[in-house]
C-alpha positions in Angstrom: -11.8 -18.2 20.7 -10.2 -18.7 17.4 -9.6 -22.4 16.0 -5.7 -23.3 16.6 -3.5 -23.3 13.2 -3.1 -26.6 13.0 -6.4 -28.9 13.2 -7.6 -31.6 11.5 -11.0 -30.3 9.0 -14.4 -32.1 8.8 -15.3 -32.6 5.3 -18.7 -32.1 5.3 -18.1 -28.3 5.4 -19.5 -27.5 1.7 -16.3 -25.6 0.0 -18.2 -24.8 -3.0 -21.8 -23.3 -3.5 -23.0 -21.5 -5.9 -22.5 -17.7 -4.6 -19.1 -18.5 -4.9 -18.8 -18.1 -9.0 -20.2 -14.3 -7.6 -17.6 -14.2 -5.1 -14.9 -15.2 -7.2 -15.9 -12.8 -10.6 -15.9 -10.3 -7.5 -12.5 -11.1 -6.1 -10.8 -11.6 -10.1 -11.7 -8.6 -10.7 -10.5 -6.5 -7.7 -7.2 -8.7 -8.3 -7.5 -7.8 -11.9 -7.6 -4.0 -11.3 -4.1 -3.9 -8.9 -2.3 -6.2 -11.3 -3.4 -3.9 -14.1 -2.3 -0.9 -12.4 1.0 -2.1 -10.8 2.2 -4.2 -13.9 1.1 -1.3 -15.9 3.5 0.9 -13.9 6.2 -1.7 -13.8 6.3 -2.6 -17.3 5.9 0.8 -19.5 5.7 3.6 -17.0 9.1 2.8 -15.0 11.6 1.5 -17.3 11.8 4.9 -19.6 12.6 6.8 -16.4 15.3 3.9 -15.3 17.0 4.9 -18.9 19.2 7.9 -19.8 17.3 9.3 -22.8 19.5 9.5 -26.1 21.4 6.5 -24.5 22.1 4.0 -27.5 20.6 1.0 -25.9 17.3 2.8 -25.0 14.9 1.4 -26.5 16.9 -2.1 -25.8 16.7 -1.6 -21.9 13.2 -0.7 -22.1 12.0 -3.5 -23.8 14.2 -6.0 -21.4 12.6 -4.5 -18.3 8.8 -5.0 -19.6 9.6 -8.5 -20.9 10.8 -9.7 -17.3 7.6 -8.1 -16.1 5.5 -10.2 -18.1 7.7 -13.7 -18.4 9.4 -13.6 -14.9 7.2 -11.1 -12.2 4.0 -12.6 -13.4 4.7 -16.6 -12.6 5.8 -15.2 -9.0 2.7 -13.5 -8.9 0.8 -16.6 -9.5 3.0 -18.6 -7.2 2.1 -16.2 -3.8 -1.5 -15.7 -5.1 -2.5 -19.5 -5.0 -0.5 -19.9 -1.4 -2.3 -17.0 0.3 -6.0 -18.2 -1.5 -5.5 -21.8 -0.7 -3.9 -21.6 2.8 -7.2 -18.8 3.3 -9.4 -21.3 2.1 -8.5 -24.2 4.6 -8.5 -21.8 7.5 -12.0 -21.2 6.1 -12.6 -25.0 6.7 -10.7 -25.1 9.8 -13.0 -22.5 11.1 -16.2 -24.5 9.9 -15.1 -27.6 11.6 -14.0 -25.8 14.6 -17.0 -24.0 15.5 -19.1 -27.0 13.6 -21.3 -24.7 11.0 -21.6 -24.2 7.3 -21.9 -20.6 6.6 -18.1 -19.7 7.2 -17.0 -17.1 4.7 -12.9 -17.5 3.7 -10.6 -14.3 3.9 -10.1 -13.0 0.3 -7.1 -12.8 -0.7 -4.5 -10.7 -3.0 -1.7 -8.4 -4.4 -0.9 -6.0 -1.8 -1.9 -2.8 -4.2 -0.8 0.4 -2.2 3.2 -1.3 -1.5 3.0 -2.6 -5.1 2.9 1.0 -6.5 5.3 2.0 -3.6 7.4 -0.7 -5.1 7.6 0.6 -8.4 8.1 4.0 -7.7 10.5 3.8 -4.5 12.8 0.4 -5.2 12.6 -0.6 -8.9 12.6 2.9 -9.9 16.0 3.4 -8.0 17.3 0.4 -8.3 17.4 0.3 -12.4 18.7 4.1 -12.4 21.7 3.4 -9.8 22.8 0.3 -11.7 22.9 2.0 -15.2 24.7 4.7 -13.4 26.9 2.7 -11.9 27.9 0.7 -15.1 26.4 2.8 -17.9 27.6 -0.4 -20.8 25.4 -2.5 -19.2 23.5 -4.9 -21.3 20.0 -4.7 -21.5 19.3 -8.6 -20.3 21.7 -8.5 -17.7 20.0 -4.7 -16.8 16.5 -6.1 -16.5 17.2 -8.7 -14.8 19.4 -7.6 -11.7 16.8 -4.7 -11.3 14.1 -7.7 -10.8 16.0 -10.0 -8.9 17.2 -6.9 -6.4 13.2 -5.9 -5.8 12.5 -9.8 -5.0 15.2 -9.6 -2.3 13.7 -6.7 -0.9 10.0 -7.8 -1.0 11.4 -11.0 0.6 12.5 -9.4 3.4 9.5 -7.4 4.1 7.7 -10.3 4.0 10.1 -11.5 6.9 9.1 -8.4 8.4 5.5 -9.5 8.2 5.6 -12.9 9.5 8.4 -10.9 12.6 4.8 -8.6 13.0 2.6 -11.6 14.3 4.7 -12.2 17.8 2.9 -9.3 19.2 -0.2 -7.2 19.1 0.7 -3.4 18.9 -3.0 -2.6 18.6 -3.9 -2.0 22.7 -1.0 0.6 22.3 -2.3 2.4 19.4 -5.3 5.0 18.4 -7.7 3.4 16.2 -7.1 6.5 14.3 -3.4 6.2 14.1 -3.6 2.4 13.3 -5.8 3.5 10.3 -4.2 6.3 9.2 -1.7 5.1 6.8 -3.9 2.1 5.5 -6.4 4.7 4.5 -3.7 7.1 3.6 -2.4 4.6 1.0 -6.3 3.6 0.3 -7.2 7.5 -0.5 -4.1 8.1 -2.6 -2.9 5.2 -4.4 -6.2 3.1 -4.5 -8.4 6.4 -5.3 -6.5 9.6 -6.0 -4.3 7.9 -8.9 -7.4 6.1 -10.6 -9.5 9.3 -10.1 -6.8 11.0 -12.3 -7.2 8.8 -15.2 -11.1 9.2 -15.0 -9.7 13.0 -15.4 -7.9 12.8 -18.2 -10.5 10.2 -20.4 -14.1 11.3 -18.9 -15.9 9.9 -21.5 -14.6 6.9 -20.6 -14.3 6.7 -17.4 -17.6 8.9 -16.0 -20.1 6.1 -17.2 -18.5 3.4 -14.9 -17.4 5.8 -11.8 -21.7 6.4 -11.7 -21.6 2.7 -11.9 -19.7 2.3 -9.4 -21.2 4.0 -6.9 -25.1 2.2 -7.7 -22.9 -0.8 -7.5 -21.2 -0.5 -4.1 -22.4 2.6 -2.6 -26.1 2.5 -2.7 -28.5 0.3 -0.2 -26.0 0.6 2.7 -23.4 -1.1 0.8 -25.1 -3.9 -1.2 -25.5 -2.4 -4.4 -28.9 -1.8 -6.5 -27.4 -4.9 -8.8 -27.7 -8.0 -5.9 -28.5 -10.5 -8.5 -25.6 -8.9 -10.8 -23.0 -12.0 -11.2 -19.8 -10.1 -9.5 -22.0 -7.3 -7.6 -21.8 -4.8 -10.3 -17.6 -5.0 -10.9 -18.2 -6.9 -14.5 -20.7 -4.2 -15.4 -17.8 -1.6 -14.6 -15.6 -3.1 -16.9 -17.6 -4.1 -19.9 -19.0 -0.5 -20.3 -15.3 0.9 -19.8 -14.3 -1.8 -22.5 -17.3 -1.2 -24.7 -16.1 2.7 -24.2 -12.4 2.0 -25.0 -13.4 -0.1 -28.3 -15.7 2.2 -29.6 -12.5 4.6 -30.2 -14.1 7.0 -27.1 -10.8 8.0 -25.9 -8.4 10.7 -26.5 -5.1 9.2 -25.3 -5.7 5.1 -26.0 -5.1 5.6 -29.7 -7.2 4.5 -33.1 -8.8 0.9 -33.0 -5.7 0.1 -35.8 -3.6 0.9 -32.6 -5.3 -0.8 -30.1 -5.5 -3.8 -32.2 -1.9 -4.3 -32.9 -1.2 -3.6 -29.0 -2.9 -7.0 -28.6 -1.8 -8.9 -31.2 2.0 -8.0 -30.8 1.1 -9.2 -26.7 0.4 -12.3 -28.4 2.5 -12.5 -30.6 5.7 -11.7 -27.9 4.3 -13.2 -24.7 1.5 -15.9 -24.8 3.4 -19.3 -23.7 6.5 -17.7 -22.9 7.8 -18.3 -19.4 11.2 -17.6 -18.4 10.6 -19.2 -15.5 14.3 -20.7 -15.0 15.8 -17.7 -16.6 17.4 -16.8 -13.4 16.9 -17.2 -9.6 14.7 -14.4 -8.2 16.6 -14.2 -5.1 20.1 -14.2 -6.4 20.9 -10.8 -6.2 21.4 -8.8 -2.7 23.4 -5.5 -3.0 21.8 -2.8 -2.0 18.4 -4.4 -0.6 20.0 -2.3 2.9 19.3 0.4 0.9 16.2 0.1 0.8 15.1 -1.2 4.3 13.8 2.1 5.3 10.9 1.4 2.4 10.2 -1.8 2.9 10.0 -2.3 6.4 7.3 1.1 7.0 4.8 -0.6 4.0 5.7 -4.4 6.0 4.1 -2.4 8.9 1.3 -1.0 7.0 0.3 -4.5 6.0 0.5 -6.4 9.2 -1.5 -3.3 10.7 -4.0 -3.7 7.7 -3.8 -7.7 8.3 -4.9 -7.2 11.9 -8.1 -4.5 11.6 -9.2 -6.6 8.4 -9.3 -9.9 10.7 -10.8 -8.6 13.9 -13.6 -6.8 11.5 -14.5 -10.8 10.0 -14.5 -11.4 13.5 -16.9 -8.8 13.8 -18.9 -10.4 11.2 -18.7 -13.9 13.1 -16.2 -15.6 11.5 -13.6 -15.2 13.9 -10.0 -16.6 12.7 -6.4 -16.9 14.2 -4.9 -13.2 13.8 -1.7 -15.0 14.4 -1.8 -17.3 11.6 -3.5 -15.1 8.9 -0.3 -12.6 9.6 1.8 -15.4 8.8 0.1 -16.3 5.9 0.8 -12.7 4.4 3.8 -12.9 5.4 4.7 -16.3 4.1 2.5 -15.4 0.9 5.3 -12.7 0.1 8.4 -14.7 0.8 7.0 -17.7 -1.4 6.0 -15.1 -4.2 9.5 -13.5 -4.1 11.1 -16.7 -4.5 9.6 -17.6 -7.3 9.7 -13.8 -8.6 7.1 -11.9 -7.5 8.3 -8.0 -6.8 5.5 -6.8 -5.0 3.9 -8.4 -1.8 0.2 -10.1 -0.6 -1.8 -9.6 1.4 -5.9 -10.0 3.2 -8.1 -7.8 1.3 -10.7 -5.8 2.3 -14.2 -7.0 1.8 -14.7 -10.0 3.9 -18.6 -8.6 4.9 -19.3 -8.3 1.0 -18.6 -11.9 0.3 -20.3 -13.0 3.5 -23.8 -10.9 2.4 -23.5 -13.0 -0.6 -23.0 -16.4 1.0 -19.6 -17.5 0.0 -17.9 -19.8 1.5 -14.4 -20.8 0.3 -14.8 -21.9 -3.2 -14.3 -18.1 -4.6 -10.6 -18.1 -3.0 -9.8 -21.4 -4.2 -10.8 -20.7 -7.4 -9.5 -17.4 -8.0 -6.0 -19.1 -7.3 -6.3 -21.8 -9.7 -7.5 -18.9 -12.1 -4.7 -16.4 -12.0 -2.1 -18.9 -11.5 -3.1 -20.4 -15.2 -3.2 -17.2 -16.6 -0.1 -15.6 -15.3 1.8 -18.9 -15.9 0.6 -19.0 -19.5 1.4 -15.6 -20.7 -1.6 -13.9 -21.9 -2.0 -11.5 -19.0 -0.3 -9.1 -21.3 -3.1 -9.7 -23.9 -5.7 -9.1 -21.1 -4.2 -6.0 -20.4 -4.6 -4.7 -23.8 -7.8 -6.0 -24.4 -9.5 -4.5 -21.2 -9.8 -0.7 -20.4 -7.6 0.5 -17.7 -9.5 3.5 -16.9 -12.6 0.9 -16.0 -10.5 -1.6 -14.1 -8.9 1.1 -12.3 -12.4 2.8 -10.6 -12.6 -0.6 -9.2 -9.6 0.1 -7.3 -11.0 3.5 -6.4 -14.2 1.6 -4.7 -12.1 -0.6 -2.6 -9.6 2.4 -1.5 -12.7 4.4 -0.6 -14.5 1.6 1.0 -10.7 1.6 3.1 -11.5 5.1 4.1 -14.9 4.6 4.8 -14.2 1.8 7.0 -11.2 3.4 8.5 -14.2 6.7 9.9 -16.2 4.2 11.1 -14.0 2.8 13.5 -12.2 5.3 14.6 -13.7 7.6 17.2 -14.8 11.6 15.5 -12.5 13.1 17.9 -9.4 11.9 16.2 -10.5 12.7 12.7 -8.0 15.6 13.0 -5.0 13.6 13.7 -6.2 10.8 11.3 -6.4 13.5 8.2 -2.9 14.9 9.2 -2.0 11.0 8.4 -3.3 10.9 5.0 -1.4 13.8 4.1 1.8 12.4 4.7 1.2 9.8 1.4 -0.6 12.7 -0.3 2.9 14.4 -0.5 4.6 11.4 -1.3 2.2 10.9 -4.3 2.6 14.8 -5.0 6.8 14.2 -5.3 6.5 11.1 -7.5 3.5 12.1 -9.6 3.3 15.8 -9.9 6.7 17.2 -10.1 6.4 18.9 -6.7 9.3 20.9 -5.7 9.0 21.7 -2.1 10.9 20.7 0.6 8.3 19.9 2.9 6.5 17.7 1.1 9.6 15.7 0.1 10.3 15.6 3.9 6.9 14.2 4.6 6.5 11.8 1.8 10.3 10.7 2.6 10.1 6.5 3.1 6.1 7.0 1.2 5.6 8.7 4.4 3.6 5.5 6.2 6.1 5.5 9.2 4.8 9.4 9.9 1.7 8.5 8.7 1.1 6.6 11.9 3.6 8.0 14.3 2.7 11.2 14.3 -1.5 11.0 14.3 -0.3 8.8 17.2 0.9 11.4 19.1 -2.0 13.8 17.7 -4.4 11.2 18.9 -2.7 11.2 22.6 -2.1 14.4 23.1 -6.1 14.9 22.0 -7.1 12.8 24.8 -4.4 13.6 27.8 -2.3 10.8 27.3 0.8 13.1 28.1 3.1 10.6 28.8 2.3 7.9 25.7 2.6 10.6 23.7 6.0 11.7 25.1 7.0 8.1 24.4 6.3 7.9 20.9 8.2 11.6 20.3 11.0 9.4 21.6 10.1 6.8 19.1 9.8 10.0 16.4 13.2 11.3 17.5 14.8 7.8 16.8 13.3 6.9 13.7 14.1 10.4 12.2 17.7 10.3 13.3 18.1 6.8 11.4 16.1 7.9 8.0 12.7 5.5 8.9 11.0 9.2 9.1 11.4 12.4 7.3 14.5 10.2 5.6 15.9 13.4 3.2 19.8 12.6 4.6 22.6 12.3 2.8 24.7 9.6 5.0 23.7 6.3 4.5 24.5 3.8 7.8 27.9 2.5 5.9 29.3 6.2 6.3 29.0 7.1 2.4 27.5 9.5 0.9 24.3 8.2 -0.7 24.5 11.6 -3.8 23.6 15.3 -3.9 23.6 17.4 -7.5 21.7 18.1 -10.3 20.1 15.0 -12.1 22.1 15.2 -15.1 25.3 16.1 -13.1 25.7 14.4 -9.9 22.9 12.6 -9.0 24.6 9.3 -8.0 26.6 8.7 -5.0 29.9 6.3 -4.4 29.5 2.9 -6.2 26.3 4.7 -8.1 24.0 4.3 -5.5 21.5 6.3 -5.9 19.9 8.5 -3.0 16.4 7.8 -2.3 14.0 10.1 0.4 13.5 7.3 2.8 16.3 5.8 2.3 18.2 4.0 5.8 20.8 7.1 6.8 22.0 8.3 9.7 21.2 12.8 10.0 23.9 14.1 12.6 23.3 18.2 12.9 25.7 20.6 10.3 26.4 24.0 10.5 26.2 24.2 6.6 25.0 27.6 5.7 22.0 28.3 3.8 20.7 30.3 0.9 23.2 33.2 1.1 21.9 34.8 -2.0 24.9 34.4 -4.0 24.5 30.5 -5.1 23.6 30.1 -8.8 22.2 27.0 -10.7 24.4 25.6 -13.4 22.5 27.5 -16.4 23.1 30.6 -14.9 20.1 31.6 -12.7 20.7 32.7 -8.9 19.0 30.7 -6.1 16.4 33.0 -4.6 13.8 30.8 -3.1 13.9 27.2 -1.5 11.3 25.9 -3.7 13.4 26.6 -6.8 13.8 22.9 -7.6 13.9 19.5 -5.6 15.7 20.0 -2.8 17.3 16.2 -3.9 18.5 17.3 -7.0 20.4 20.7 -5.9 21.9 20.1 -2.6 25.7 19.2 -2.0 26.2 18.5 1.6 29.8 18.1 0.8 30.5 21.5 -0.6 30.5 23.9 2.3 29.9 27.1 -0.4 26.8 25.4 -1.2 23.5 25.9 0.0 22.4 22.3 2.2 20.0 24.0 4.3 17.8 24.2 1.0 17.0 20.7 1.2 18.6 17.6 2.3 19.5 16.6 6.4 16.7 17.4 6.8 16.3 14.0 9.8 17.9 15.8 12.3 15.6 18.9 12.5 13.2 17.2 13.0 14.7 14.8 15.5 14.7 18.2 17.4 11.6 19.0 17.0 9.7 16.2 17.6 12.6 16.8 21.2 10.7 19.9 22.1 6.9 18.4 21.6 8.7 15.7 24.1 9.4 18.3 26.5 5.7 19.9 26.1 4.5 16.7 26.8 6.4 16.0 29.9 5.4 19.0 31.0 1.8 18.5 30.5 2.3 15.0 32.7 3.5 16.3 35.6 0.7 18.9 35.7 -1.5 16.2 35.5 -0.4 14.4 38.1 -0.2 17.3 40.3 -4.2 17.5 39.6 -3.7 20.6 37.3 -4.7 19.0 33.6 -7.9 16.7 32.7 -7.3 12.8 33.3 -6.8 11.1 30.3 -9.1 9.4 28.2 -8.5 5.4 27.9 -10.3 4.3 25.1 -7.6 4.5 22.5 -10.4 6.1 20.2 -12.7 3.0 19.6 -16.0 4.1 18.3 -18.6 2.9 20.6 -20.8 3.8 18.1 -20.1 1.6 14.9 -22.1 -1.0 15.0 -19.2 -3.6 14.3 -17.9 -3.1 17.4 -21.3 -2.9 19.2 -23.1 -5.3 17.6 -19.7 -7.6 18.6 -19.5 -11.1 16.9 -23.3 -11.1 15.4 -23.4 -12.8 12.0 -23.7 -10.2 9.1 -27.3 -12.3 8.3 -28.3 -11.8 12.0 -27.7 -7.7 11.4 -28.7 -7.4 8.1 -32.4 -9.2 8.7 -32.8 -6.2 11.3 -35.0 -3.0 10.7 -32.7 0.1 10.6 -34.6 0.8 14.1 -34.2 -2.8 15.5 -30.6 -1.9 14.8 -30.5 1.5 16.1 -32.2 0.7 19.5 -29.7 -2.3 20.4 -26.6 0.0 19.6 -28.3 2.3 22.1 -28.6 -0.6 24.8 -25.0 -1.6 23.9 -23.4 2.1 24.6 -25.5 2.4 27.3 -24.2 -0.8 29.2 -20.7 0.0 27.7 -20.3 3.0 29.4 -22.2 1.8 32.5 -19.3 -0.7 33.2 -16.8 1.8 32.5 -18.2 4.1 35.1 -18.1 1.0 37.2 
């Protein structure tokens, strides 16, 4: 039984000992690596694309967008990072006092990585394009600043969505698989795949410290060959990436002359500097609707991620309130928005690793008061010169594979197949963002960031894998709906005001009435055309004829309004599949009645637990109680807990 959320705490809990300063080095740095990586993305990767080259205040805009990054997103930052680590770290207590013992390990703690990349590239992105399009004579100030204070709105409200996630517990109507799916999805692509890349373009960098990484986290079941390391082998990642950058080992980073002057003009432009009352975060709303259909998928993905992350400390013997660490995240996001944080919070992974090491809650308490000096003060832009990205970022790669990992443990091998078809759906939304991809079906997938598919659809996988006929005919009902209204395969041109959201060529028509521009998941409503399709005839604007679907973005060469064009090459795309995901309905209908009339297997009723990890069947042991066991001591009382498990079932 979990301690109730509001309880007086017994002092005599010790908050502090001395595996904390581990902890903590441990938890800065996996902090360090997101806020490097988002921020990076936010301040010098998104605001050239937001820009119409050969536009006169270019350079102007540019430089406005990566200042309110650094003087404005960053104090948010630090606002919702020492809520969530503070509020974590008197649960911790709460827990102690409740359950009257010492070794109670706190939650850790942090920036919500995966939706902070989904952030940049599906709402900021967007956002700053439409408004310049919408009032090209914009100044650069006024530019920057809308853009932020629109993303705050929106990560405001999906913290609401959050905190709305904690009145009930979807997870006895869901696969383990399908739960997972789009956590690891988002773990496998934007947490690994993306770092992986930049190991791929500076490999004499970034080799050294992925080995590293893997004696580090990997090796002796999990707790490193380094166990006396301060930080568990994460500071030796980045001080050999930094000793690589700094030694001029990098093709792309530029001569140390370079480098230097990188770090001194940080200085030089941002240490002290805080506009925190520049403007209010939250006083900007139009268009957050727009975006809704982004928001509210990644909310989902967090609370989901909020609930596995707390039932597997539970599983480690510190069991907290579900319902009040999903209102911390929640709350964590709406306090950092108000005070100007873009991107949301949330638990993190690794609640066993701190536990191994005997932390208590120190580490969180102290990596708040930590980060909320430095991002307050202005020198995380020097820090972000100074260290090596490529480093920094493997961290983030460990912790989106340890995601995965823990993702295939839990969830039973049958489903793997309907789990895999989940982390494809953020594959292809990575594959239309990042690598220019051009066809239509990935675009439909990746539509929203494709977590909505990601779990709706290795949902119904996972049913119709174990009989469940008639669940899985209710979530193609949930598919049809969510389809229909842009949540899934959103690539419609209709948004729910009745407008047309923009079609064309991306130096022709991209933008739609008022300049709003269309986003692939963004809230529509897809009613069925009878547009016609590629008739052969339809020619590009330089001249060459349209002879394949895959010619271009389907986004960037489709105008549902023109009935001579050629809309069945890309967008309303929602209501095909509304129909579709109609006919697997009818399949499974089908297949239900043919079980009841005795003529199909009876369903399986596990919703695809692995009996066999040994968090689940070792139940609420303490981590030191499993760990002091012999790898047989272990394996013979999993064997006695299957056994018994599926005695009672048979029962």
């Amino acid at each position: 039984m979990p301690p109730p959320i509001f309880m007086k705490i017994d002092f005599k809990y010790k908050w502090f000992v001395m595996r904390d300063f581990d902890s903590m080095l441990m938890l800065f740095l996996d902090n360090m690596s997101s806020l490097i990586g988002i921020l990076g993305v936010m301040a010098f990767a998104i605001p050239p694309l937001m820009v119409p080259f050969g536009s006169t205040d270019h350079e102007a805009h540019k430089t406005a967008m990566t200042a309110i990054v650094w003087t404005r997103a960053c104090p948010g930052i630090a606002w919702a990072l020492a809520f969530g680590n503070l509020w974590y770290g008197w649960m911790a207590a709460k827990l102690a006092t409740f359950e009257n013992r010492q070794d109670v390990t706190a939650l850790p703690y942090g920036i919500n990585t995966p939706a902070g990349f989904i952030t940049c590239w599906n709402v900021m992105l967007p956002i700053g394009t439409a408004l310049l399009a919408a009032n090209p004579s914009m100044g650069a100030d006024d530019f920057a600043i809308k853009t932020w204070q629109i993303a705050c709105a929106c990560n405001f409200v999906g913290g609401l969505f959050e905190i709305a996630g904690s009145v009930y517990d979807v997870r006895p109507h869901f696969a383990k698989a399908a739960l997972y799916a789009p956590v690891a999805a988002v773990g496998f692509v934007w947490l690994a795949l993306v770092p992986l890349t930049e190991v791929a373009k500076e490999p004499i960098i970034g080799l050294a410290p992925l080995a590293l990484a893997f004696t580090a986290f990997f090796a002796e079941a999990g707790k490193g060959v380094y166990p006396k390391l301060s930080g568990g082998g994460a500071l030796l990642i980045a001080l050999a990436g930094m000793f690589f950058k700094w030694v001029h080992a990098g093709k792309y980073t530029g001569d140390n002359a370079f480098m230097a002057k990188q770090v001194n003009d940080a200085w030089d432009n941002y240490s002290g500097k805080n506009m925190f009352s520049k403007a209010f975060p939250l006083g900007h709303w139009e268009g957050v609707d727009g975006f809704i259909a982004v928001v509210f998928p990644v909310a989902v993905a967090s609370f989901v991620e909020t609930m596995e992350l707390v039932e597997t400390a539970g599983a480690a013997g510190d069991v907290y309130n579900l319902r009040e660490a999903m209102i911390v995240d929640g709350l964590g996001t709406c306090v950092g928005a108000f005070w100007g944080s873009p991107i949301p919070t949330t638990v993190y992974i690794g609640h066993k690793r701190h536990k191994i090491i005997g932390a208590r809650s120190g580490f969180s308490i102290g990596n708040a008061l930590i980060y909320f000096i430095i991002l307050n003060a202005g020198v995380f832009p020097v820090i972000f010169q100074i260290l090596d990205a490529v480093s920094i970022g493997i961290i983030l790669l460990i912790v989106g594979l340890m995601v995965c990992q823990q993702a295939m443990e839990e969830a039973a091998p049958r489903h793997y197949p309907a789990f895999f078809i989940g982390i494809m759906m953020l594959i292809c939304d990575w594959a239309t963002l990042n690598a220019n991809s051009t066809h239509v079906g990935m675009h439909n997938l990746g539509a929203g960031s494709g977590i909505l598919a990601a779990i709706i659809l290795p949902q119904i996988l996972c049913d119709l894998t174990d009989n469940r006929y008639e669940r899985a005919a209710f979530f193609c009902l949930v598919a049809i709906f969510f389809s229909v209204i842009g949540l899934m395969h959103g690539m419609n041109p209709v948004d729910v005001h009745g407008k047309v959201t923009g079609a064309g060529f991306p130096w022709n028509n991209v933008y739609g009435e008022g300049g709003i521009m269309k986003v692939k998941g963004q809230l529509t409503i897809s009613i069925a055309d009878s547009k016609p399709g590629i008739t052969g005839k339809e020619t590009f604007p330089w001249g060459e004829k349209v002879s394949a679907l895959c010619t271009a973005p389907p986004e960037f060469r489709v105008n549902q309004m023109m009935a001579d064009g050629f809309p069945a090459a890309g967008m309303n795309e929602g209501w095909r599949f509304a129909v579709g995901y109609a006919t697997v309905f009818g399949i499974c209908i089908i297949h239900a009645i043919m079980q009841r009339c005795g003529c199909m297997p009876p369903p399986v009723m596990d919703n695809g637990v692995n009996l066999h990890q040994s968090a689940h069947v070792l139940g609420t042991a303490k981590i030191t109680e499993a760990d002091s066991m012999t790898e047989a001591e272990k394996l013979a009382k999993m064997k006695k807990a299957v056994v018994s498990s599926e005695s009672s079932s048979e029962a």
